[in-house]
N, C-alpha and C positions, 0 to 999 in steps of 0.2 A: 439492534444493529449499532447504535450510537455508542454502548458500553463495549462489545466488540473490538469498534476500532479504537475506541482510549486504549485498553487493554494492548492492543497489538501497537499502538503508535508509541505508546510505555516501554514497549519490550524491545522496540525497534532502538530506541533511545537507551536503553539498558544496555545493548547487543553492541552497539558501535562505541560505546563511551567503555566497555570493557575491552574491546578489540583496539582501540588506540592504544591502551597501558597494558595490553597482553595480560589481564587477568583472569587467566583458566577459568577460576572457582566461581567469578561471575556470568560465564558465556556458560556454564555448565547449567548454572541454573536456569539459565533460559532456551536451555536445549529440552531439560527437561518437563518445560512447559508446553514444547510444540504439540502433545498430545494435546492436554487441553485446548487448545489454541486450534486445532483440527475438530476437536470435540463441540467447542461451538458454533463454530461454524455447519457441521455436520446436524445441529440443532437448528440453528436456525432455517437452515437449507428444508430440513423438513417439515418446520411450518410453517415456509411456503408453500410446499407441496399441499399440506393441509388446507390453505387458505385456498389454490387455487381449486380445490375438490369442492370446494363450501362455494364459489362461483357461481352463481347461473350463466347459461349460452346469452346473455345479455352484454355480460361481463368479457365476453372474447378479446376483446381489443384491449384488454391490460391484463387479461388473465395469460397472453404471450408474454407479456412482459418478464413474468416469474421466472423460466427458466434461465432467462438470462441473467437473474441476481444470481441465482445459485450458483451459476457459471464465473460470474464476477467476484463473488465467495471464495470460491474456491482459487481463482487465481491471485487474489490475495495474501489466502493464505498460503497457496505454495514460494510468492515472496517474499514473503516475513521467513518461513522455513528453511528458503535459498541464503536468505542473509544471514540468518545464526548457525546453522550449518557449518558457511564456509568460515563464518568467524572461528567460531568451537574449534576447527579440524585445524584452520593455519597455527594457531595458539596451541593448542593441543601436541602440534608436530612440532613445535621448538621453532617454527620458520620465523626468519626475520619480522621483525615489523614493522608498519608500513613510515616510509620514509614523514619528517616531521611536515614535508610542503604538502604529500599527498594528505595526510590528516585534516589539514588547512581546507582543503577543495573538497574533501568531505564532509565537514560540520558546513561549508556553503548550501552544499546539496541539500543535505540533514535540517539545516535553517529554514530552504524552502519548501521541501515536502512536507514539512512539520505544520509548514503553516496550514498548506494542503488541508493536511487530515486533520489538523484542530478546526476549519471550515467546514470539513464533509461532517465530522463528529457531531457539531455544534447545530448543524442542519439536521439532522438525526434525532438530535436531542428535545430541538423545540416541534418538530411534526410540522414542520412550516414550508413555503419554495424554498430552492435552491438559486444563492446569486452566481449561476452557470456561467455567467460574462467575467465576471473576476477570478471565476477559480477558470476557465479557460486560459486567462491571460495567464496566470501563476506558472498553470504547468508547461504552457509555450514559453515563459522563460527560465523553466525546469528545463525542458528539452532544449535549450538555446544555449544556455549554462554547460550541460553534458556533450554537447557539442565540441565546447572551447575546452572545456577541461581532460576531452580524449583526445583534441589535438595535442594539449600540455601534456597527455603522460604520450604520448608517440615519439615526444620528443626525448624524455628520459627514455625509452627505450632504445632510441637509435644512440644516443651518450654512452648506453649501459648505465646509467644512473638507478634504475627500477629491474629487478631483476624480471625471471619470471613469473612467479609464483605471484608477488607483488601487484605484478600488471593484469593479471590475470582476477584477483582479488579485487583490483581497484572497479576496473571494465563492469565484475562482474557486480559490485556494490550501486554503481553508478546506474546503469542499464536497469535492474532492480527495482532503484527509485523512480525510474522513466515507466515500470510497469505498475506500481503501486497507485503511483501518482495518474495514472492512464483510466485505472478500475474503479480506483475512490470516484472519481470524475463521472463516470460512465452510471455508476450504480447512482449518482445523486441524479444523473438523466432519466434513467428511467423512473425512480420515484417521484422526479417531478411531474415525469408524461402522465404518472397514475395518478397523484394526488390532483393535479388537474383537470383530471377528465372525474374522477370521482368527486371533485365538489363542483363541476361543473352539474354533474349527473344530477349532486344532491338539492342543486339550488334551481333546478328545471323549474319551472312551471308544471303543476300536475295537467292530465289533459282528460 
């Protein structure tokens, strides 16, 4: 899981750093990574499935837990997919690109989600808790952040400053990050609920 999100938080940093200087050749390639990028996810999706078969009826109360990674999985990686996508296709179609302020409000965003997922990754990595209170705070002033900066591009839309295509682009990057940032979070919940209760399990008292 830990290698996973480096990988996608790589690619996510690739995708936007290409889409500010509108360079095809690089959004290309990371278009044609979404298979793979589906591919593990689709792996590891499945052994979870396998872990919870291995479960005993003892095990119920985290063995719910599974389907909602695979779930959180998945809606991962349909945002990293959302994001290179529409990078690839605006670049691809010759459309303008994105005004120098909007750029500005997006390495904002990019700064803090980034942090985001170098916490969740880092949590993943050492098999250890999750500090849930810090990474809650992050992405409430992710979501706080996205706020203020969708009131700033509403207002280049009533200017005519930000065409459509544009606004459309910016919304849909931003929103994006409010979903990534939602599931990283989620998924370090649920692996905490389990790693707790399984070393709580392991450190019982025999009886």
């Amino acid at each position: 899981m830990g290698v996973f999100l480096k990988e996608l938080r790589e690619s996510l940093a690739e995708t936007l750093e290409a889409l500010y200087v509108q360079d095809y050749d690089r959004l290309a390639v990371q278009r044609k990574r979404l298979k793979q990028f589906q591919s593990w996810s689709n792996i590891i999706s499945a052994n979870i499935l396998k872990t919870m078969r291995l479960l005993h009826q003892s095990n119920i109360a985290i063995s719910h837990q599974y389907p909602q990674t695979v779930r959180r999985l998945q809606k991962l990686t349909n945002g990293h997919r959302d994001i290179v996508l529409r990078a690839y296709t605006h670049v691809g179609n010759h459309h303008k690109g994105l005004l120098a302020i909007q750029v500005g409000e997006l390495e904002k965003v990019w700064a803090l989600l980034d942090e985001i997922l170098c916490d969740v990754e880092a949590t993943f990595g050492r098999r250890g808790p999750a500090d849930l209170q810090s990474l809650a705070e992050k992405d409430q002033q992710l979501r706080t952040m996205a706020a203020d900066l969708n009131d700033l591009q509403m207002e280049r839309i009533h200017d005519n400053t930000s065409k459509t295509r544009l606004s459309i682009l910016f919304y849909a990057i931003v929103g994006d990050a409010i979903m990534l940032s939602k599931q990283n979070l989620k998924l370090l919940e649920i692996f905490n609920h389990s790693f707790g209760q399984l070393e709580a399990k392991k450190n019982a008292p025999e009886r």
